[in-house]
N, C-alpha and C positions, 0 to 999 in steps of 0.2 A: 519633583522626584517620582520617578515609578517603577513600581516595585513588583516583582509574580511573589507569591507566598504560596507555599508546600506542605499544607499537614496531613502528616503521614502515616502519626504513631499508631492511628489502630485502621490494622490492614483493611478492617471490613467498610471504613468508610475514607475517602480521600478528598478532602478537600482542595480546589486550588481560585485564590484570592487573586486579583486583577487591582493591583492601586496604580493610579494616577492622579497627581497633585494632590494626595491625603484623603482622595474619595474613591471609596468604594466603588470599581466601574463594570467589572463582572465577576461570576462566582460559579466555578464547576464543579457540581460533588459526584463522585462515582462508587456504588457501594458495589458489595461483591454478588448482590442478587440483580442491579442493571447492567454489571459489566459486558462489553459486545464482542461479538468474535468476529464482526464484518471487516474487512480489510486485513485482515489476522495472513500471513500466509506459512503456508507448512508443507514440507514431505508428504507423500501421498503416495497411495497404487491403488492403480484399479482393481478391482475386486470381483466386477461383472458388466460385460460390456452387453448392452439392451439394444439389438440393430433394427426392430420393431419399435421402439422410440427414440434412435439414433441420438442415444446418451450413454453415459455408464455410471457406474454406481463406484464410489469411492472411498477407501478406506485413508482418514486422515488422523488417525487416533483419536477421535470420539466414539463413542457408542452408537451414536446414526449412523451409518454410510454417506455421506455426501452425494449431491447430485450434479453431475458436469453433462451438459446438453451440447450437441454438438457446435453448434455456431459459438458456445464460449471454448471450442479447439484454436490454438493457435496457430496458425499457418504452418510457423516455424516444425510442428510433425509431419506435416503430410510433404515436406520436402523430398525428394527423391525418390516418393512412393505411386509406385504405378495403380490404380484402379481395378481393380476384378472386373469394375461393369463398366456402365455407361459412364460413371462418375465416381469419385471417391466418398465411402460413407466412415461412419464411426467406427466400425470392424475392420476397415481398410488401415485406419492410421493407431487405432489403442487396442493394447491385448491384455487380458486378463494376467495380472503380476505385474504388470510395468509399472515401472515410477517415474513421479511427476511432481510438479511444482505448484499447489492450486493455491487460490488466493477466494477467502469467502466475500460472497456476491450480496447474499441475502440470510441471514440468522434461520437458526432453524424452526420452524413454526408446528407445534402440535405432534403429528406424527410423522410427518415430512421434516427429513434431512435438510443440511443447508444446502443453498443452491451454490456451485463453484464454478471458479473461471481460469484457463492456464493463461490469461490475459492479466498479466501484474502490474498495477499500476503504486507506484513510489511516491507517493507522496510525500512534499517539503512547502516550506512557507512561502516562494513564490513559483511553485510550476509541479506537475506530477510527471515522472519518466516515465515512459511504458514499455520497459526494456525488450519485448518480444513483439511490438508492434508498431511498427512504424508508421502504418495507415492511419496512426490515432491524433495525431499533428493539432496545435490548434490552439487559440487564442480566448477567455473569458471573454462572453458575450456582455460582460461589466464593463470591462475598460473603455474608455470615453471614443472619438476614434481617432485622438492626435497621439493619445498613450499609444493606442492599436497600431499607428503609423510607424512610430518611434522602435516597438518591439518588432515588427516586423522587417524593419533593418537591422536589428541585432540578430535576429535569428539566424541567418547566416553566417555570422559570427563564431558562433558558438559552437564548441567541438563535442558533438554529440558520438555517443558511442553506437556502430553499427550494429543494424536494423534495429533501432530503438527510433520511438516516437517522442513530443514535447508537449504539453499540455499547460499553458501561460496563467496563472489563476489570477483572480482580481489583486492581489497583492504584488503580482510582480510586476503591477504598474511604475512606472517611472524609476525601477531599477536601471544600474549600472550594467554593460557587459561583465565586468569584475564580478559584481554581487551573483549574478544569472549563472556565470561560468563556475563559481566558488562552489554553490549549489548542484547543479547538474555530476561534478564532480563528488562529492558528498554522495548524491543516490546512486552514484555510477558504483562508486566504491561500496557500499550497501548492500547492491544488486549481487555486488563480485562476493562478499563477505557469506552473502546466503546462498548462493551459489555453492560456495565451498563446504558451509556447514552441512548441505544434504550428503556427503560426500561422507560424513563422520560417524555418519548413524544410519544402520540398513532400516528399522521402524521406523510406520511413521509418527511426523511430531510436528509443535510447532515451533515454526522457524525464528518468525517475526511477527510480534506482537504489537500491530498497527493503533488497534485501542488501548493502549497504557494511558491514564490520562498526563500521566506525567511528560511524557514525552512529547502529546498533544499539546500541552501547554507553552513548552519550548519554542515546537514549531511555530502554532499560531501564532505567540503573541512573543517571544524573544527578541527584543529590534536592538538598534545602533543606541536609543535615547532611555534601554531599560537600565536602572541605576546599581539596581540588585535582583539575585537571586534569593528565595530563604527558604530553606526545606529542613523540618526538625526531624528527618529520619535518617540513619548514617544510609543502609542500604537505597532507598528512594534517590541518597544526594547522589547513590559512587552511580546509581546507573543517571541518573541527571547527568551525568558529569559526563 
């Protein structure tokens, strides 16, 4: 019998239990002073584009500004945009007021803001989307290489949504097309859902909250062979649910 276990009643600390055959086999706690904002993504505008360190500075409703450097720009802006110079820089494709979609890279450290990326990547239990970048393709360098053979003929398969990328993780070894395609479809749908919501609110906010542990717990470890779910908090279960 294996079981995830959910305690939830006091916000400030969350526990989440991992059984398997009546032993104890992992144990996640998240309290409210380690909780993480990295993979968090949310509404944004830039606030000051810096073309002496071809970055800009990012207002994501925190009290730091955000920092997005140019090479975490997604292709997908500079589409149709001609260059002033030689080449296209950060002043060519972002302007002061625009809105954007960043997704945090690296936690904010000391006096330095967090580092951002409009490179989103969707994480699920066997593969990460990269809806904005299709260059990012690719297979865990875990998988053995008869799994790697096997995925590699599925990947054709699969009806990926345009200019989006696939990222295979050590878990979607020896999945099904079905299981791979169930998924892909799930963060497709996701992607579209947060999409819509920047639509709802002119501030910025956050969209999608990537560290919830609860939903990490889902992810990672939810499989075909888990017997139960158990979470004793009504709010914790409805967003479980």
């Amino acid at each position: 019998m294996n079981h995830i276990l959910i305690n939830a009643t006091h916000k400030e600390e969350i526990r989440v239990a991992i059984v398997r055959s009546q032993k104890l086999t992992d144990l996640n706690i998240e309290t409210s002073l380690n909780r993480k904002t990295k993979g968090n993504i949310y509404k944004a505008r830039i606030s000051r584009v810096e073309q002496s360190l071809e970055a800009a500075f990012v207002d994501y409703g925190k009290e730091k500004h955000g920092f997005l450097p140019f090479k975490e720009v997604s292709d997908f802006f500079a589409h149709g945009i001609k260059p002033k110079g030689e080449k296209l820089t950060i002043s060519d494709i972002l302007k002061e007021g625009q809105e954007i979609i960043v997704q945090v890279e690296k936690e904010e450290r000391g006096n330095k803001g967090a580092a951002l990326s409009t490179y989103i990547n969707m994480a699920g239990a066997y593969m990460i989307l990269t809806p904005n970048n299709p260059k990012s393709s690719g297979i865990s360098r875990q998988i053995n290489a008869t799994d790697r053979q096997d995925i590699k003929n599925l990947l054709p398969k699969l009806q990926i949504p345009k200019h989006s990328g696939l990222i295979i993780r050590t878990e979607g070894a020896g999945k099904s097309l079905e299981e791979l395609q169930w998924e892909v479809d799930h963060l497709t749908k996701l992607w579209k859902s947060i999409k819509t919501a920047t639509k709802n609110r002119d501030e910025p906010f956050l969209i999608y909250q990537e560290s919830d542990i609860t939903v990490r717990a889902l992810r990672d470890y939810l499989r075909e062979d888990t017997d139960s779910v158990i979470i004793d908090d009504l709010e914790t279960y409805q967003k479980a649910r």
